[in-house]
C-alpha positions as CSV (number, residue, x, y, z in Angstrom):
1,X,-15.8,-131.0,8.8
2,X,-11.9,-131.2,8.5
3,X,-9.6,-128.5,9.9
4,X,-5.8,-128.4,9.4
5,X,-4.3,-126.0,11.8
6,X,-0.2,-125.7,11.7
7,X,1.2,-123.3,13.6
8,X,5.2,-122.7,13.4
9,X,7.8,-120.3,15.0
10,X,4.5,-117.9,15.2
11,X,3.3,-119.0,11.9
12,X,0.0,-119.8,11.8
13,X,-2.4,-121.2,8.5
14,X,-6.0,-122.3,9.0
15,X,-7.9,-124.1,6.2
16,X,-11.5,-125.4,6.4
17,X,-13.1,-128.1,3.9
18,X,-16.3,-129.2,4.7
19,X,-16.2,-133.2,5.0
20,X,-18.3,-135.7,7.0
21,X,-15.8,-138.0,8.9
22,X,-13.0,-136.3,10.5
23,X,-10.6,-133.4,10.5
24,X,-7.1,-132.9,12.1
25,X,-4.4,-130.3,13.1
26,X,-0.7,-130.2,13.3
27,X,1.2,-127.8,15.8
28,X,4.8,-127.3,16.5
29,X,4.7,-126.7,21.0
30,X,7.4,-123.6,21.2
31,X,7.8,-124.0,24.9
32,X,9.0,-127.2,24.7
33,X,10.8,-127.6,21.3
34,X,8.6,-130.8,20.6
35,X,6.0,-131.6,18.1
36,X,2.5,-132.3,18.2
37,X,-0.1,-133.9,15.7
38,X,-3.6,-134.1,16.8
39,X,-6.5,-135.9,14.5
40,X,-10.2,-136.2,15.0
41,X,-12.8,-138.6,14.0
42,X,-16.6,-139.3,13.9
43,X,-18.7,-142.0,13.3
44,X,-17.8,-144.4,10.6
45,X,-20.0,-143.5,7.7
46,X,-19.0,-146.0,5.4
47,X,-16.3,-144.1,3.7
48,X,-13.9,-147.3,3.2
49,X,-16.3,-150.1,3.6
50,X,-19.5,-151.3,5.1
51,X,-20.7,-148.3,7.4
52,X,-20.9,-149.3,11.3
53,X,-23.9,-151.5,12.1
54,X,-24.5,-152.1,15.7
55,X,-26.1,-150.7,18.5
56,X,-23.7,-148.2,20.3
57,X,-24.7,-144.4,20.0
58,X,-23.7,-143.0,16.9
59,X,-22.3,-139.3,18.9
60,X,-19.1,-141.4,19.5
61,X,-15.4,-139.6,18.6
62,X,-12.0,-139.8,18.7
63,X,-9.0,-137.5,18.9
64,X,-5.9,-139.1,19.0
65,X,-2.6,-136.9,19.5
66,X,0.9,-137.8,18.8
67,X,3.5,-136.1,20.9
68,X,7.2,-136.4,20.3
69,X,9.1,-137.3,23.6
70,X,12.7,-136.0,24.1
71,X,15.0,-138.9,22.7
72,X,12.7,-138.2,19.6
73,X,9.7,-141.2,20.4
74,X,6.5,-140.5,20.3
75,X,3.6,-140.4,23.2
76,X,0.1,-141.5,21.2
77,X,-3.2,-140.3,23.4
78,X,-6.5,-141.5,22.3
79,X,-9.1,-139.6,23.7
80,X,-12.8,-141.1,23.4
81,X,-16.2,-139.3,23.9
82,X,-19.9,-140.4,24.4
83,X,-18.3,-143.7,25.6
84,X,-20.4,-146.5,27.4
85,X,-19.2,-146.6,30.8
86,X,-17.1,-150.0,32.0
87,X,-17.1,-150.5,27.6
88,X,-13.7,-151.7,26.4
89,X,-12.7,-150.0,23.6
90,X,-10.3,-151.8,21.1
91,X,-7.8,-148.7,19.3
92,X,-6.0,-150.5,16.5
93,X,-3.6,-148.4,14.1
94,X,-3.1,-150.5,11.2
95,X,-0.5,-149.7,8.0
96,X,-2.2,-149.0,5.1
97,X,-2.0,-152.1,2.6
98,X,-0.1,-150.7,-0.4
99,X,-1.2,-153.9,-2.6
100,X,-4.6,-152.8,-2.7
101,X,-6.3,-156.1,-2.5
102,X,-7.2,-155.1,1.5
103,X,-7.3,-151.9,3.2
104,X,-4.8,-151.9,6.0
105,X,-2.6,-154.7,7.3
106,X,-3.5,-156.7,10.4
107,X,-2.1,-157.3,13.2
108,X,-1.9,-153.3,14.0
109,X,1.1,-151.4,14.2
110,X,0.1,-149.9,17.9
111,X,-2.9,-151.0,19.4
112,X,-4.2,-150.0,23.1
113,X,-7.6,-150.3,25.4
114,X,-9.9,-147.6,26.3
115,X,-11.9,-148.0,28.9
116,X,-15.6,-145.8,29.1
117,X,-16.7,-143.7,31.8
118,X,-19.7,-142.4,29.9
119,X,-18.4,-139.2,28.3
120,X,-14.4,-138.9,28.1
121,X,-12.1,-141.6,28.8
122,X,-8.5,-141.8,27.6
123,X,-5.5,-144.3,26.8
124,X,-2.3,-143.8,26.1
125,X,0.7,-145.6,25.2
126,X,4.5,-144.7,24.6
127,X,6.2,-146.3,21.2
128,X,9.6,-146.9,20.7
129,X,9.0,-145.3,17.0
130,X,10.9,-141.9,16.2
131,X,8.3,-139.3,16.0
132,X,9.0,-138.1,12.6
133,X,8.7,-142.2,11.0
134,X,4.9,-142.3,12.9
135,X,4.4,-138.7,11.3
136,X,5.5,-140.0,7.5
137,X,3.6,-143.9,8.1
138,X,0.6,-144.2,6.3
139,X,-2.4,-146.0,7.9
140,X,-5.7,-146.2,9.8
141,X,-7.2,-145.9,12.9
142,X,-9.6,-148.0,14.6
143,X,-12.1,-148.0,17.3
144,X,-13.6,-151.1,17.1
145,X,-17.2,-151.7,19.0
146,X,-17.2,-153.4,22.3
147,X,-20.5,-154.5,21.9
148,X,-19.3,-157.1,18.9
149,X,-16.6,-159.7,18.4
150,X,-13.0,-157.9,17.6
151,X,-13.3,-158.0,14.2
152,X,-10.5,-157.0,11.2
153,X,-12.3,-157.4,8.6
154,X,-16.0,-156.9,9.3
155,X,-16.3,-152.9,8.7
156,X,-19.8,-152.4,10.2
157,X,-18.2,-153.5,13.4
158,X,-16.0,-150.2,13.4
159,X,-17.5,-147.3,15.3
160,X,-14.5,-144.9,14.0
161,X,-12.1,-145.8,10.8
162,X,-10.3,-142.7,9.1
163,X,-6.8,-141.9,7.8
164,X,-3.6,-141.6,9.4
165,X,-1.3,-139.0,7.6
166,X,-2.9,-140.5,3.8
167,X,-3.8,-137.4,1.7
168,X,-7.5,-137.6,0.8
């Protein structure tokens, strides 16, 4: 299922289109004057490649959440569930080849470690980046399994793959 909720200056839209990988929301935080961009994930499905192949539970998901920061940077929060506890999770956000011969370009533009606890665990990091460039960048996340080698390429060794800020 995706959902798209914006909210604005006491504006608020909500659409819902049924899909099977992910869904996100954008808000504006009043209080504070900043912006925030949240997106959710499931299970890679096989959507841009080989589907994930490996032996992690398949109830694994991601929200990741980009905060602005005054000075106009950006916080990025990735929130995991149904983790494995002590598992290292690899995030990767990679920029989305515009060759089309490969998917995304490696290395990643931001990348970070999660570590499970067995239901929620969380990493953050804080990029230099202005907000509004990560909120027009075009690219991909991905949770790579910590259960197989760190792999670029290899698809079926990505528990989560979906679109950052790409239309579908």
């Amino acid at each position: 299922m995706k959902k798209i909720i914006c909210e604005n200056h006491g504006y608020e839209m909500v659409v819902t289109l049924i899909c099977t990988y992910s869904f996100s929301a954008c808000k504006r935080d009043d209080g504070a004057g900043l912006a925030v961009k949240t997106y959710e994930y499931m299970i890679n499905l096989g959507r841009y490649g080989a589907a994930y192949a490996g032996s992690h539970p398949m109830t694994i998901a991601a929200q990741v959440r980009v905060a602005e920061q005054d000075g106009g940077t950006a916080k990025i929060q990735v929130l995991l569930t149904n983790t494995t506890n002590a598992a290292s999770y690899v995030v990767g956000f990679y920029t989305a080849n515009s060759s089309g011969s490969v998917l995304f370009d490696t290395p990643p533009k931001y990348q970070l470690q999660v570590i499970g606890n067995g239901s929620t665990a969380t990493g953050v990091i804080i990029v230099d980046d202005q907000f509004a460039d990560i909120m027009s960048w075009q690219g991909y996340l991905v949770v790579h399994d910590p259960g197989q080698p760190l792999s670029f390429t290899n698809f079926a060794t990505f528990l989560i793959i979906g679109k950052v800020n790409i239309p579908e």
